[in-house]
Backbone as XML, in Angstrom:
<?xml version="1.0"?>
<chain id="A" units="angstrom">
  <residue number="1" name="UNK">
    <atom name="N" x="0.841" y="-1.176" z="0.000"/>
    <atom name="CA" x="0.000" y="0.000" z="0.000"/>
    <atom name="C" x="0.888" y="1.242" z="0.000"/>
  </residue>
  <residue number="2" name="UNK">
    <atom name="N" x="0.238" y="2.017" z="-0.762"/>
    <atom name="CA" x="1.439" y="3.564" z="-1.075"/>
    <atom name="C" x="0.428" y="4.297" z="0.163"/>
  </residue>
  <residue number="3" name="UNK">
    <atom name="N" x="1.229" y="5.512" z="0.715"/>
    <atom name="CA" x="0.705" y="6.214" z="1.178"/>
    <atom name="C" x="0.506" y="7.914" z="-0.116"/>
  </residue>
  <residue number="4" name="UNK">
    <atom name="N" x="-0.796" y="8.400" z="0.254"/>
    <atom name="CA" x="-1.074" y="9.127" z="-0.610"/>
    <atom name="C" x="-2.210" y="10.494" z="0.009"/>
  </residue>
  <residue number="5" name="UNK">
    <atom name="N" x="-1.999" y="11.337" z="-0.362"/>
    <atom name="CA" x="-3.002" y="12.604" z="0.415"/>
    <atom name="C" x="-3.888" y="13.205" z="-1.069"/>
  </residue>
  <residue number="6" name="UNK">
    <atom name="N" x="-5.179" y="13.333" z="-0.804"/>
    <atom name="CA" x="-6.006" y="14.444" z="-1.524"/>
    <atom name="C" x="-6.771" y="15.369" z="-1.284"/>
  </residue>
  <residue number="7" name="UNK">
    <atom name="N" x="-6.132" y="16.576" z="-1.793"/>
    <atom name="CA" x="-6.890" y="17.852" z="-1.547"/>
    <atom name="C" x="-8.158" y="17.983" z="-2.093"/>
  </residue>
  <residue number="8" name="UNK">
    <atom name="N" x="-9.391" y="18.430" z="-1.796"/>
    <atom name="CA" x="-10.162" y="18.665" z="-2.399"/>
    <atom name="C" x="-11.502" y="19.939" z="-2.203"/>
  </residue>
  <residue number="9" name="UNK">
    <atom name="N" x="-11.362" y="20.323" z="-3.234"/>
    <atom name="CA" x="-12.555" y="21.845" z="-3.211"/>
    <atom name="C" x="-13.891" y="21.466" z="-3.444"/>
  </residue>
  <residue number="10" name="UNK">
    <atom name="N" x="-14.555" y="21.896" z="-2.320"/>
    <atom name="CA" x="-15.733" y="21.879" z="-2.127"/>
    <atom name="C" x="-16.464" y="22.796" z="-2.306"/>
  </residue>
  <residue number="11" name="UNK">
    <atom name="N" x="-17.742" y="22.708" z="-2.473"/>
    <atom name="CA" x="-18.556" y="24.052" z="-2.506"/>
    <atom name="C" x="-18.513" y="25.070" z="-1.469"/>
  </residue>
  <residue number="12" name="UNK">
    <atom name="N" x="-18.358" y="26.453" z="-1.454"/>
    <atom name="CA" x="-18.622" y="26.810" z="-0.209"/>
    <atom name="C" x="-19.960" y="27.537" z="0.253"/>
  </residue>
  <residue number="13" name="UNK">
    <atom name="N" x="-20.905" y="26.928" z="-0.197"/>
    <atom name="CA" x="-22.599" y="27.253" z="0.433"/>
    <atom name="C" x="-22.687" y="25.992" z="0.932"/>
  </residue>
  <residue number="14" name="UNK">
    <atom name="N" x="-22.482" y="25.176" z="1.655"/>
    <atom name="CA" x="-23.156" y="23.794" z="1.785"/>
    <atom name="C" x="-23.363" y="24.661" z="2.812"/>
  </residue>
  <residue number="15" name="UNK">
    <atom name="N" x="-24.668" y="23.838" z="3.676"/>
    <atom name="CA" x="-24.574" y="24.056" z="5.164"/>
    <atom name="C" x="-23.454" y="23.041" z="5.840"/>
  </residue>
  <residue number="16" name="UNK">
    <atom name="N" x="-24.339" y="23.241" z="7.333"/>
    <atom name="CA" x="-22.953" y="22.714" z="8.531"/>
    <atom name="C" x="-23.308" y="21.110" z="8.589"/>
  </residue>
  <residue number="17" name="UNK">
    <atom name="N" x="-24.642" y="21.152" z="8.213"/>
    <atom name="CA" x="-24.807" y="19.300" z="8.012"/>
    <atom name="C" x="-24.685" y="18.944" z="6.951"/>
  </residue>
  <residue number="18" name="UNK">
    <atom name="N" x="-24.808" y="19.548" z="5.209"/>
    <atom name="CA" x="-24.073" y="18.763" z="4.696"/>
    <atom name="C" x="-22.756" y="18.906" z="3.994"/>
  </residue>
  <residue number="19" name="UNK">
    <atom name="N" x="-22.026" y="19.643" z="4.866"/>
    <atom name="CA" x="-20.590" y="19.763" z="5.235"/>
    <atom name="C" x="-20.183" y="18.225" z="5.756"/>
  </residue>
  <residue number="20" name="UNK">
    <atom name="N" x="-20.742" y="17.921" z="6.805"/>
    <atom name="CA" x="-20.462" y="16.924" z="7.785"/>
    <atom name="C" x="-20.606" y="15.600" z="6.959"/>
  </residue>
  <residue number="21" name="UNK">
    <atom name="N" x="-21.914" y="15.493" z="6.499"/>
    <atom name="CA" x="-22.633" y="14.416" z="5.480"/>
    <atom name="C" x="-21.284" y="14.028" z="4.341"/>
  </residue>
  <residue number="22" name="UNK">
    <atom name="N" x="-20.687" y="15.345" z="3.672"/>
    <atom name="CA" x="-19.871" y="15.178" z="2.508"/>
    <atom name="C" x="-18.844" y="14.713" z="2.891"/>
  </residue>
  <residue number="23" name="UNK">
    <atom name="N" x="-18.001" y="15.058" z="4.465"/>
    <atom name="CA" x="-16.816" y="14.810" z="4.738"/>
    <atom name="C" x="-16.588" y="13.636" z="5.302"/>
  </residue>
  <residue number="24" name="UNK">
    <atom name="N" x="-17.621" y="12.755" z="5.446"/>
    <atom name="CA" x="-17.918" y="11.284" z="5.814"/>
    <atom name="C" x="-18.044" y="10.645" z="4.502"/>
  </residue>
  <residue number="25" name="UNK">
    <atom name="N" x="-18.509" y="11.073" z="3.527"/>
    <atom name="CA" x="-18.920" y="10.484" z="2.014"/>
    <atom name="C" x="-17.678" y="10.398" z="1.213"/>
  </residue>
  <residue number="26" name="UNK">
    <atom name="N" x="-16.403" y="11.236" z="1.715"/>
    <atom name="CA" x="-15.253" y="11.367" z="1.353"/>
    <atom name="C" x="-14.224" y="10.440" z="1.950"/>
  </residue>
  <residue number="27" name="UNK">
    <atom name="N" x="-14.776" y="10.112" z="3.208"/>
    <atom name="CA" x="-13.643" y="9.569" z="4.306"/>
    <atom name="C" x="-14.077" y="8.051" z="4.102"/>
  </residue>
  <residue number="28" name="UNK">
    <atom name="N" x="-14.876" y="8.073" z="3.636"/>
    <atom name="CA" x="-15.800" y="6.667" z="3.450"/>
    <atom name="C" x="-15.519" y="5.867" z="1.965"/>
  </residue>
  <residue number="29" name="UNK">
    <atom name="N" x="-15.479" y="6.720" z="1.253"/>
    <atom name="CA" x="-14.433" y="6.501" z="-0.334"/>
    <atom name="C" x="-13.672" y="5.744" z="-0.170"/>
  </residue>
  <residue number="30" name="UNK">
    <atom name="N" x="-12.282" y="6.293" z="0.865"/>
    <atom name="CA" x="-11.534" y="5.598" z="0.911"/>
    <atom name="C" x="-11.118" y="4.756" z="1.905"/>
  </residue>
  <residue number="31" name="UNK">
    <atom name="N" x="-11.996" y="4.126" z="2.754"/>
    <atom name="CA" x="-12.015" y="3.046" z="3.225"/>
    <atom name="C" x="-12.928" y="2.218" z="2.654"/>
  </residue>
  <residue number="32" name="UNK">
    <atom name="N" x="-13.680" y="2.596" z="1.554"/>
    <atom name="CA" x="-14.387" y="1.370" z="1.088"/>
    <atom name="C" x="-13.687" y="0.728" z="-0.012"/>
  </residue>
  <residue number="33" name="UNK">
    <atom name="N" x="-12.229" y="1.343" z="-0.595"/>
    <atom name="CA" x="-11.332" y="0.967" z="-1.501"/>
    <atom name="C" x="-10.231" y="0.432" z="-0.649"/>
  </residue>
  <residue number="34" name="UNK">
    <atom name="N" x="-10.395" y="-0.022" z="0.410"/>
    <atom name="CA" x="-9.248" y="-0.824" z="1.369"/>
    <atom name="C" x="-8.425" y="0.287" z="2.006"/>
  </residue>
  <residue number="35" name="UNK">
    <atom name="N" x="-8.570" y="1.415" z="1.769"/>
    <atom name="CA" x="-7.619" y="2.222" z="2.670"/>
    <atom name="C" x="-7.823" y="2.416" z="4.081"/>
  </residue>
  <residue number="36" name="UNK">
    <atom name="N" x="-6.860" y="3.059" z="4.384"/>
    <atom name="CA" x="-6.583" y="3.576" z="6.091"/>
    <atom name="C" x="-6.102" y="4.901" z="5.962"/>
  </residue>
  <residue number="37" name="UNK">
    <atom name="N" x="-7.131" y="5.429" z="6.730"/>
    <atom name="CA" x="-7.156" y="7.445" z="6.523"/>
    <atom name="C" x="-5.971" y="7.125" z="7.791"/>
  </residue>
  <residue number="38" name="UNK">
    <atom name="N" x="-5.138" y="8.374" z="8.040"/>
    <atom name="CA" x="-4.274" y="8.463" z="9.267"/>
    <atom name="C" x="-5.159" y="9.980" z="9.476"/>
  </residue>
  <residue number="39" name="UNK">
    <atom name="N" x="-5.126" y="10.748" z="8.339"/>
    <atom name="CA" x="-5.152" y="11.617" z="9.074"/>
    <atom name="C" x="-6.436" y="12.940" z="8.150"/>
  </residue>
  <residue number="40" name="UNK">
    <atom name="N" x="-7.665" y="13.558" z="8.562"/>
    <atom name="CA" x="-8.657" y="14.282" z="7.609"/>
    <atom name="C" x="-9.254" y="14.927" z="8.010"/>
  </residue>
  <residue number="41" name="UNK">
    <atom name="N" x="-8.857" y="17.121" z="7.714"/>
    <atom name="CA" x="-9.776" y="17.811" z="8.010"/>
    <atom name="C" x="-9.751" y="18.601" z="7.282"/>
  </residue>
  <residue number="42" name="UNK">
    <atom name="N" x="-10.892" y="19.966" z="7.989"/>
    <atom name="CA" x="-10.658" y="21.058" z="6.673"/>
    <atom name="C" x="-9.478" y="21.874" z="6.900"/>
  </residue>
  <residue number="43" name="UNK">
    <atom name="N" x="-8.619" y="22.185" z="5.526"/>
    <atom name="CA" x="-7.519" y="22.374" z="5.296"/>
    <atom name="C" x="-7.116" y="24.248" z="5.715"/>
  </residue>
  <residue number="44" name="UNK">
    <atom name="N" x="-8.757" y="24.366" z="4.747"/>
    <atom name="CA" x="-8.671" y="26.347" z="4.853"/>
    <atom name="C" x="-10.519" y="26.463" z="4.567"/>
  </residue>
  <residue number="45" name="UNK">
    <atom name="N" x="-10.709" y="27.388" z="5.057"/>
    <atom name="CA" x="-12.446" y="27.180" z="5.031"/>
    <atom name="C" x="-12.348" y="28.817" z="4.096"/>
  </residue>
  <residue number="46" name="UNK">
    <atom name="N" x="-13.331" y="28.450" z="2.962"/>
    <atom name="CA" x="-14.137" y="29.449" z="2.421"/>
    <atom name="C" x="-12.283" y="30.182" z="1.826"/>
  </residue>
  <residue number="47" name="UNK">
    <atom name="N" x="-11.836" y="29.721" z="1.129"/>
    <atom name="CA" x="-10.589" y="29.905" z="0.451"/>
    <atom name="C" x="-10.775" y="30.928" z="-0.457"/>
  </residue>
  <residue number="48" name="UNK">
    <atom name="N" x="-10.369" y="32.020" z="-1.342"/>
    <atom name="CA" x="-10.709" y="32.805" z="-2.478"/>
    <atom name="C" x="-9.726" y="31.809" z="-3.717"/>
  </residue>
  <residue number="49" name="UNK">
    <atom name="N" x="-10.493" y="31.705" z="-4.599"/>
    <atom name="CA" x="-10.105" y="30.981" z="-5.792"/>
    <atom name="C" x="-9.266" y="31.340" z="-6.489"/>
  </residue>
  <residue number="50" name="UNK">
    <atom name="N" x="-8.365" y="30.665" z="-7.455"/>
    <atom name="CA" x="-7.629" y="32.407" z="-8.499"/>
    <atom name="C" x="-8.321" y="32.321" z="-9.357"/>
  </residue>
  <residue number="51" name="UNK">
    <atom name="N" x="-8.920" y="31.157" z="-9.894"/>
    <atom name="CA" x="-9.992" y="31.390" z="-10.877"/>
    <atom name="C" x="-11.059" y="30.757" z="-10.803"/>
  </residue>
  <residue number="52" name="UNK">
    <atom name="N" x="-12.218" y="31.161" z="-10.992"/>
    <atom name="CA" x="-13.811" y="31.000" z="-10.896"/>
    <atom name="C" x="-13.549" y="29.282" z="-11.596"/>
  </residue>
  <residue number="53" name="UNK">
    <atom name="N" x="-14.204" y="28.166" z="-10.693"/>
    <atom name="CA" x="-14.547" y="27.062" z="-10.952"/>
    <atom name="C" x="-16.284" y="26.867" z="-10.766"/>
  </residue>
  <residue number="54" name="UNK">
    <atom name="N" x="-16.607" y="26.638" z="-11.676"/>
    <atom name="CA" x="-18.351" y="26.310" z="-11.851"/>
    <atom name="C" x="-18.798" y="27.573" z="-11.450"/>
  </residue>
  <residue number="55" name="UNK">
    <atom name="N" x="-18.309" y="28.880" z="-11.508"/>
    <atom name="CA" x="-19.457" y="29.769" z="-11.129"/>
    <atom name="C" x="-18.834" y="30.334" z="-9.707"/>
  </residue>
  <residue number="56" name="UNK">
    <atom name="N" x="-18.067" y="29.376" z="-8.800"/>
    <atom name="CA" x="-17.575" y="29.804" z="-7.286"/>
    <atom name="C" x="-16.461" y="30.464" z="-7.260"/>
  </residue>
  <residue number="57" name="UNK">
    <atom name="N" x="-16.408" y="31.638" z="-6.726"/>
    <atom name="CA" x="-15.112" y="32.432" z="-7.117"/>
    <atom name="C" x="-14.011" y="32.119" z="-5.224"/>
  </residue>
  <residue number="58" name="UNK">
    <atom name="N" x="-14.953" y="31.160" z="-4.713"/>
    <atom name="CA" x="-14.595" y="30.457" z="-3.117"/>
    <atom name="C" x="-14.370" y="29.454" z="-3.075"/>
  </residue>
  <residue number="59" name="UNK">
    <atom name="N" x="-13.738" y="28.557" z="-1.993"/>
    <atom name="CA" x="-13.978" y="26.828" z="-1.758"/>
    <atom name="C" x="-13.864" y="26.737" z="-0.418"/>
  </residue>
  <residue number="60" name="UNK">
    <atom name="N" x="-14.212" y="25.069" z="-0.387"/>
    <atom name="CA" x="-13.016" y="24.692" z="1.330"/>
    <atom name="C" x="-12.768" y="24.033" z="0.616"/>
  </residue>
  <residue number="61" name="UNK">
    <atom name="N" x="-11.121" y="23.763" z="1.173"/>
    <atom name="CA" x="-10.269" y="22.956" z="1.268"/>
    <atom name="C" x="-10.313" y="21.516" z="2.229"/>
  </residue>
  <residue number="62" name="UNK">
    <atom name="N" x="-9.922" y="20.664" z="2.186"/>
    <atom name="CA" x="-10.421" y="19.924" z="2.671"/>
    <atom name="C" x="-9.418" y="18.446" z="2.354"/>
  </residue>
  <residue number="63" name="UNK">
    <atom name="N" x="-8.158" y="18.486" z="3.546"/>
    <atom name="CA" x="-7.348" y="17.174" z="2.746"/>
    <atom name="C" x="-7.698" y="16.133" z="3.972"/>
  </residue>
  <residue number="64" name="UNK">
    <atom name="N" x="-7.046" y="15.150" z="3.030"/>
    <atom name="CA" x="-7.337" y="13.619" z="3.883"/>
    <atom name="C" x="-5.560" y="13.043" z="3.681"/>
  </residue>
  <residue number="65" name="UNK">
    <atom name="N" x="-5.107" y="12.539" z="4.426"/>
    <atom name="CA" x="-4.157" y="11.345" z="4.240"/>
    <atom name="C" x="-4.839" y="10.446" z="4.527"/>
  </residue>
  <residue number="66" name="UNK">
    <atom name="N" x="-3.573" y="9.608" z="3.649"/>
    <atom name="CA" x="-4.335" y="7.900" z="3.340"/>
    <atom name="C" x="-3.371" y="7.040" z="3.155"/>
  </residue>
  <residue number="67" name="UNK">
    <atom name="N" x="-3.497" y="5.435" z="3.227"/>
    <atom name="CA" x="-2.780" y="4.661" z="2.671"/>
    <atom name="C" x="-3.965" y="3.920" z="2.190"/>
  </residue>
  <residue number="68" name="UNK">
    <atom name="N" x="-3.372" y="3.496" z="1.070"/>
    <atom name="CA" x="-4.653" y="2.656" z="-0.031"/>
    <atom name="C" x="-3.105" y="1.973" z="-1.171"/>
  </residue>
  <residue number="69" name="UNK">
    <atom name="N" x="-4.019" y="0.555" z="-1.888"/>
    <atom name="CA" x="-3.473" y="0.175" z="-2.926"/>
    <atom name="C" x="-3.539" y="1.395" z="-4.617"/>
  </residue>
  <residue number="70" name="UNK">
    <atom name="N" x="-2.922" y="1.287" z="-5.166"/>
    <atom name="CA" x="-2.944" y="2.037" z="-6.629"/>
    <atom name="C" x="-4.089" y="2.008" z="-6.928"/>
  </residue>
  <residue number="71" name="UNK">
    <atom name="N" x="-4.516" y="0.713" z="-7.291"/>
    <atom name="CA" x="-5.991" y="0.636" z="-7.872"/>
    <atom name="C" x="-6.713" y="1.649" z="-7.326"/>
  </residue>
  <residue number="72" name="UNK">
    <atom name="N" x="-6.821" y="1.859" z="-6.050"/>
    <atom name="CA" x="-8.028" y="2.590" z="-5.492"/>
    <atom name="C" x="-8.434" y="4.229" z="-5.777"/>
  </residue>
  <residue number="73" name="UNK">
    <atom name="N" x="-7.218" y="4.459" z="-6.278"/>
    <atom name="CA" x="-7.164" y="6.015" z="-6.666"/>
    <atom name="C" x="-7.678" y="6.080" z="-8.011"/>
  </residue>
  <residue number="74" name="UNK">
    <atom name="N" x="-8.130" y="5.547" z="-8.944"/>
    <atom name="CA" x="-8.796" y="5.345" z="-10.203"/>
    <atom name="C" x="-10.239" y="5.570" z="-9.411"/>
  </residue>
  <residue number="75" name="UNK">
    <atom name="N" x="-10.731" y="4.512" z="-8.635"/>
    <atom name="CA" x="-11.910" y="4.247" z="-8.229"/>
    <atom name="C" x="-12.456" y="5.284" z="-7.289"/>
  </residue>
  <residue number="76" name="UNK">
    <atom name="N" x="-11.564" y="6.313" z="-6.838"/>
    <atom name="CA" x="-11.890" y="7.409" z="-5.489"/>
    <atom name="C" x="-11.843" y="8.265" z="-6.152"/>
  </residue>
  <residue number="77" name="UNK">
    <atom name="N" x="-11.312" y="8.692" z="-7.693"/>
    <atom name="CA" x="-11.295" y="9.493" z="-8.616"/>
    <atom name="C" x="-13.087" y="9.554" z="-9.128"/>
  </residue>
  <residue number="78" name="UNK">
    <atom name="N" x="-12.957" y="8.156" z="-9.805"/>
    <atom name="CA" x="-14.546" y="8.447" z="-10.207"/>
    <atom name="C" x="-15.974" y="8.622" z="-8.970"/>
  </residue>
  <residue number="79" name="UNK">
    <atom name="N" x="-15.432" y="8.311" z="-8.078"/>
    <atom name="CA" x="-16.599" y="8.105" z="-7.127"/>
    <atom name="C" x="-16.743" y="10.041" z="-6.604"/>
  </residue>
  <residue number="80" name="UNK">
    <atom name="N" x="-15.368" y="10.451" z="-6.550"/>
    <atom name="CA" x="-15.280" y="12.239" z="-6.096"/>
    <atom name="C" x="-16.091" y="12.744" z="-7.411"/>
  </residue>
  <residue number="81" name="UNK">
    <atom name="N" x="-15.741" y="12.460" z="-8.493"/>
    <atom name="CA" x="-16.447" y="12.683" z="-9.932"/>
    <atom name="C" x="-18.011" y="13.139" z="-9.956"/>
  </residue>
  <residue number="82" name="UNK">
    <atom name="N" x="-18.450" y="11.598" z="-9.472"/>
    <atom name="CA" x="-20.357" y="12.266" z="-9.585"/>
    <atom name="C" x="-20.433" y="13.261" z="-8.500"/>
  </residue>
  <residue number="83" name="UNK">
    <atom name="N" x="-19.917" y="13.252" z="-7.252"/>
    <atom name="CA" x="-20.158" y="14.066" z="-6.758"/>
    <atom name="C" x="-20.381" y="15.471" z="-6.595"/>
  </residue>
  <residue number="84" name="UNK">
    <atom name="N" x="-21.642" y="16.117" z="-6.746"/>
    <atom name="CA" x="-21.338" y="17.633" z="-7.216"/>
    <atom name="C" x="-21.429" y="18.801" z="-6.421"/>
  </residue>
  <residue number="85" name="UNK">
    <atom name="N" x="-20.990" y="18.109" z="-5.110"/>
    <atom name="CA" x="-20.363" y="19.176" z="-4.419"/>
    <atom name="C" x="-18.758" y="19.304" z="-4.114"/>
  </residue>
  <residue number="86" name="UNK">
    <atom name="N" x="-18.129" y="18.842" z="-4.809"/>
    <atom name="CA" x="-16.798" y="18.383" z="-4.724"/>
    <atom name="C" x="-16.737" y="18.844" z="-6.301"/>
  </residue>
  <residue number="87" name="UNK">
    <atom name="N" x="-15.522" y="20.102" z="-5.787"/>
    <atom name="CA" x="-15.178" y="21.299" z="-7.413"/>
    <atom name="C" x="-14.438" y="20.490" z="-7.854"/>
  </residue>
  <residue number="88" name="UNK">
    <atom name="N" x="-13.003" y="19.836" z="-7.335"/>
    <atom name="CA" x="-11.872" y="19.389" z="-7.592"/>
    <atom name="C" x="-11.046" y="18.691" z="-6.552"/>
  </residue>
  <residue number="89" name="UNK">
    <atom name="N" x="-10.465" y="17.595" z="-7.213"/>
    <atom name="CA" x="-9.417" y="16.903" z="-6.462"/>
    <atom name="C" x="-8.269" y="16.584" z="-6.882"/>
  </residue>
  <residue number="90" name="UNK">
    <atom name="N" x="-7.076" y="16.501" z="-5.970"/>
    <atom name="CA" x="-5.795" y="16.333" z="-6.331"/>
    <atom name="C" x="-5.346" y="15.021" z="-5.534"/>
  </residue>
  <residue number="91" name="UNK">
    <atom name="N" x="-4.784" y="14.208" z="-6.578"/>
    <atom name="CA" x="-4.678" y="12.813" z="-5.424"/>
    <atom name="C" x="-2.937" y="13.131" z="-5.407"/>
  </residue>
  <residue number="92" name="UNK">
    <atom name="N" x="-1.924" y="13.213" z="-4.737"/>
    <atom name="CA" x="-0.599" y="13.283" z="-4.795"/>
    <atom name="C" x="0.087" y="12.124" z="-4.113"/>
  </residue>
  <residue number="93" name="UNK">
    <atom name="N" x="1.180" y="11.231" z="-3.899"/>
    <atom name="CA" x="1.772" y="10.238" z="-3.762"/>
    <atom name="C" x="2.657" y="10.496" z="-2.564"/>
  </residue>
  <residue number="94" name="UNK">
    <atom name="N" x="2.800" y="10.126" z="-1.556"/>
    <atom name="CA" x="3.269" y="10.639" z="-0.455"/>
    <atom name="C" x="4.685" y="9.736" z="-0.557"/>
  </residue>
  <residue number="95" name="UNK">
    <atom name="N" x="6.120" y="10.606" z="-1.050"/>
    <atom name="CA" x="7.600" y="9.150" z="-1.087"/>
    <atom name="C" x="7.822" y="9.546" z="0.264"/>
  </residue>
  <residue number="96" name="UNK">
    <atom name="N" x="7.808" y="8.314" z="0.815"/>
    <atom name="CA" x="8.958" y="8.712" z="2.576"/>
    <atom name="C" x="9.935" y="7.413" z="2.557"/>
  </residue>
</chain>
């Protein structure tokens, strides 16, 4: 298992419950692809953008560490995908 972290921009109108709802729907991704979160919160709340994504010129930030197999980052890719409160994600490869 690689260890690996993803950032990801969220809407910033959700409310405070489904803030909570999304950040379980996220944390839940990747333990349902065999991973082990170490570590997941919000990163920077209500961020200014440099450029307008869907219309939001804002986000939260919002990272997770993880250890998961390769495969699973294909599959946590498409599953962040339908999701449409989730602007963008960055999956990056953690070398130690």
């Amino acid at each position: 298992m690689n260890k690996y972290e993803a950032m990801l921009i969220v809407k910033p109108d959700l409310s405070d419950e489904d803030k909570k709802t999304l950040f379980k729907q996220i944390d839940d991704a990747v333990i349902k692809n065999n991973g082990q979160i170490s570590q997941s919160a919000v990163w920077a709340e209500r961020r200014k953008l440099y450029f307008p994504i869907n219309k939001f010129q804002e986000g939260i930030y919002y990272l997770v560490a993880f250890a998961a197999p390769p495969q699973a980052i294909k599959e946590m890719r498409n599953i962040y995908k339908l999701n449409e409160n989730i602007l963008r994600v960055l999956f990056t490869r953690m070398d130690i």
